[in-house]
SEVO-782369 format. One record per residue (C-alpha): x, y, z. Coordinates in steps of 0.5 Angstrom, whole numbers, padded with zeros to 4 digits, always signed. Example, Ala and Ser with C-alpha at 12.3 -4.5 7.8 and 13.67 -1.06 7.14 Angstrom:
<fitis>
+0025-0009+0016+0027-0002+0014
</fitis>
This chain:
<fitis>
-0170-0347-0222-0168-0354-0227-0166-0348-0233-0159-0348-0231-0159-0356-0231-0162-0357-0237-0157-0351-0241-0152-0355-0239-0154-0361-0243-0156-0358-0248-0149-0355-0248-0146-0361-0247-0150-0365-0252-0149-0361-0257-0141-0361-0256-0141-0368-0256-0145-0368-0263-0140-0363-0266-0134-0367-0264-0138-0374-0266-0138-0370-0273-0132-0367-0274-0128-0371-0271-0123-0370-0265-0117-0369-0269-0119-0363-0273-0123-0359-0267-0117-0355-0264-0121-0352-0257-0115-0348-0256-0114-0345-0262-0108-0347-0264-0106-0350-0270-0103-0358-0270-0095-0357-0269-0096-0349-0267-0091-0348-0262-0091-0340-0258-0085-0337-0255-0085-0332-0249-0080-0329-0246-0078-0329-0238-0075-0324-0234-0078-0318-0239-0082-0313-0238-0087-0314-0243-0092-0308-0241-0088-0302-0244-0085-0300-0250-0079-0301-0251-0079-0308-0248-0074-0309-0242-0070-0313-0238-0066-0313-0232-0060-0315-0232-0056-0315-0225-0059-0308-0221-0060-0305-0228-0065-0305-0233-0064-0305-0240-0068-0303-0247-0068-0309-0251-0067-0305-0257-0066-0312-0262-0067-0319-0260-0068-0325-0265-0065-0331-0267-0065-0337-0272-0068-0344-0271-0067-0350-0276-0066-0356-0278-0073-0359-0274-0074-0367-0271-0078-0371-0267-0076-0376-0264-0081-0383-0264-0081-0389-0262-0073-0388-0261-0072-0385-0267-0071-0378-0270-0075-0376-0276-0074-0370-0279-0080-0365-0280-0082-0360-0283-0084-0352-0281-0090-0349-0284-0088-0344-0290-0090-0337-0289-0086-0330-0288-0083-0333-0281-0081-0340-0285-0078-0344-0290-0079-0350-0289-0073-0352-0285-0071-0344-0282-0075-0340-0278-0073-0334-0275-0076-0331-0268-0076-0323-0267-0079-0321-0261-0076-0313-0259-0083-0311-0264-0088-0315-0261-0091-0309-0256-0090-0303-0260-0090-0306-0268-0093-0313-0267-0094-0315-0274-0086-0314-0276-0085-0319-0270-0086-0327-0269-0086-0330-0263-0088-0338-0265-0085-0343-0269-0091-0348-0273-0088-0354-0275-0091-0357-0281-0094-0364-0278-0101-0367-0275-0103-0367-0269-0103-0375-0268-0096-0376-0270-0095-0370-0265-0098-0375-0260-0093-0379-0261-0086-0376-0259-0082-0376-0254-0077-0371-0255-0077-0364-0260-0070-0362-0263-0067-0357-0267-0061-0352-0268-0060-0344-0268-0057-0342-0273-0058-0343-0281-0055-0349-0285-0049-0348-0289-0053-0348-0295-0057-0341-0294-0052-0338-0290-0047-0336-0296-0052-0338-0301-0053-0332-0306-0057-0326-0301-0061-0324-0307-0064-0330-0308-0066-0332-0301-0073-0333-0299-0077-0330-0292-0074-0330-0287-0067-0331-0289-0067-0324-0294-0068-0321-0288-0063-0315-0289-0063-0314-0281-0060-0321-0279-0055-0321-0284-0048-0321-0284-0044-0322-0291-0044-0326-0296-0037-0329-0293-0040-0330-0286-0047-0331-0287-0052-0329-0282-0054-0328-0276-0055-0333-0272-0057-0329-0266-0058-0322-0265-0058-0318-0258-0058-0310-0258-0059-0306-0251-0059-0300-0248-0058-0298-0242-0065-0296-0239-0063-0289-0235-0057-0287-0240-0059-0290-0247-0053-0288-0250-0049-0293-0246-0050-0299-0251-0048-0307-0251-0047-0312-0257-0048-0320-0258-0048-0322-0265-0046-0329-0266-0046-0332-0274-0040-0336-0277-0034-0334-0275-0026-0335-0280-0030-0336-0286-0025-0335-0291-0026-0332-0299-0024-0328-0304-0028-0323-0301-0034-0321-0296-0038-0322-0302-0037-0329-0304-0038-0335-0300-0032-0339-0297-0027-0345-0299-0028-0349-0294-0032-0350-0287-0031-0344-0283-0027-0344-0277-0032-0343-0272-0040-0345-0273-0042-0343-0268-0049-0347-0269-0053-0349-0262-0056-0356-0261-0062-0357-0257-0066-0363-0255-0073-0362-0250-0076-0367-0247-0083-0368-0249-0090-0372-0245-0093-0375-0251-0100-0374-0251-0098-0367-0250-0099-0363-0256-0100-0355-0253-0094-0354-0252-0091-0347-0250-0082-0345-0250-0080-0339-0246-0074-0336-0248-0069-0332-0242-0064-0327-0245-0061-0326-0238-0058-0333-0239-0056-0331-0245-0052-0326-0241-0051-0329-0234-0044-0327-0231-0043-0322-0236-0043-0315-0234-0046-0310-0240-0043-0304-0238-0036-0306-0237-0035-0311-0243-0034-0310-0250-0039-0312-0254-0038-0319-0258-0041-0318-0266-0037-0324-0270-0031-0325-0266-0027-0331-0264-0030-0335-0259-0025-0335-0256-0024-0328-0254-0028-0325-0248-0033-0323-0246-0034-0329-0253-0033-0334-0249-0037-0334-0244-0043-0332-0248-0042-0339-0253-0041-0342-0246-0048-0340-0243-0051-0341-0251-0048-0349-0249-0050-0350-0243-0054-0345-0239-0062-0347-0241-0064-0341-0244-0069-0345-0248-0074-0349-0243-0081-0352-0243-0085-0347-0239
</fitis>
């Protein structure tokens, strides 16, 4: 009868041991790395293959969804303070790139987190996490050749002229797969020589996105949620052209860069 009682101390003891031992900081009891951040999508269904979305009374095959993040900061004690994402084949140390249409039929070739490069104590102590979609002017029209992963990603690039693509949407009508629809937002006005060199000057329209989130301090198992229907709010797919590196000023452009600004398609859960 007293045997539950005592596994229970028992447990409990030598738990208390380990974190005595290794410190509180280094023992991460959810599995997660210090800064690693996941992204899930909202208003998807992400049982089937390929994903899908409804959009209105349709449902629609997200054949291809990702975009950039860069440029990382936290915001501590008042200030903003540069940070860094952990290198690997997702990230460079300022640009990561979020790939999620792969993630049920080919995970492997799809990234659904971010890992900022800090420790878990100085994660404590922000208060707000911010950073840009979209690629700094540097990478984008640097020579394509020459570009680490992720930025060599064929898939996400436009020309050396215009850059990358920021943020890439391909979908297909889920009951007439041929009725598709296109957003592909990157620099726009960018003027050279020729596509395959980098502009003069500053294009036109940058197109780059900001955002600031609030953060709790002391809460360090932080996930994002990403929704693709409000990328897309008030704007009808099957009758709007699709927006691949047009003027944002054109429609259906300029209501999908207003819903980018304003609408929260990047949100705490």
């Amino acid at each position: 009868m007293k045997l539950p009682y005592r596994k229970g101390v028992i447990t409990s003891l030598l738990t208390a041991l380990v974190l005595s031992l290794s410190g509180c900081d280094s023992i991460n009891l959810s599995g997660r790395e210090p800064g690693e951040i996941p992204f899930s999508l909202v208003d998807v269904d992400t049982g089937e293959c390929p994903m899908l979305m409804k959009i209105g009374q349709q449902r629609w095959n997200i054949d291809y969804f990702g975009f950039y993040l860069s440029n990382p900061e936290v915001r501590i004690d008042g200030k903003w303070q540069p940070v860094n994402f952990k290198k690997n084949d997702w990230q460079t140390a300022k640009v990561a790139l979020m790939k999620f249409h792969s993630l049920c039929n080919a995970p492997e070739q799809a990234n659904d987190k971010i890992v900022l490069d800090v420790s878990k104590a100085l994660m404590k102590l922000a208060t707000n996490l911010r950073f840009t979609m979209g690629v700094p002017v540097a990478e984008n029209h640097a020579n394509p050749l020459t570009l680490p992963s992720p930025l060599n990603d064929s898939s996400m690039f436009w020309s050396w002229q215009n850059g990358h693509k920021f943020l890439r949407i391909d979908v297909s009508k889920h009951s007439d797969p041929t009725r598709t629809w296109s957003y592909h937002l990157g620099s726009v006005g960018c003027e050279s020589e020729s596509a395959v060199r980098p502009p003069e000057k500053s294009c036109a329209f940058t197109n780059r996105v900001e955002f600031i989130l609030p953060m709790t301090q002391l809460d360090t198992d932080l996930d994002l949620e990403v929704s693709v229907s409000n990328i897309v709010a008030q704007v009808n797919l099957e009758d709007s052209p699709s927006c691949m590196f047009e003027t944002p000023e054109s429609a259906p452009c300029d209501k999908l860069i207003q819903n980018l600004v304003h609408r929260p398609w990047i949100k705490w859960q």
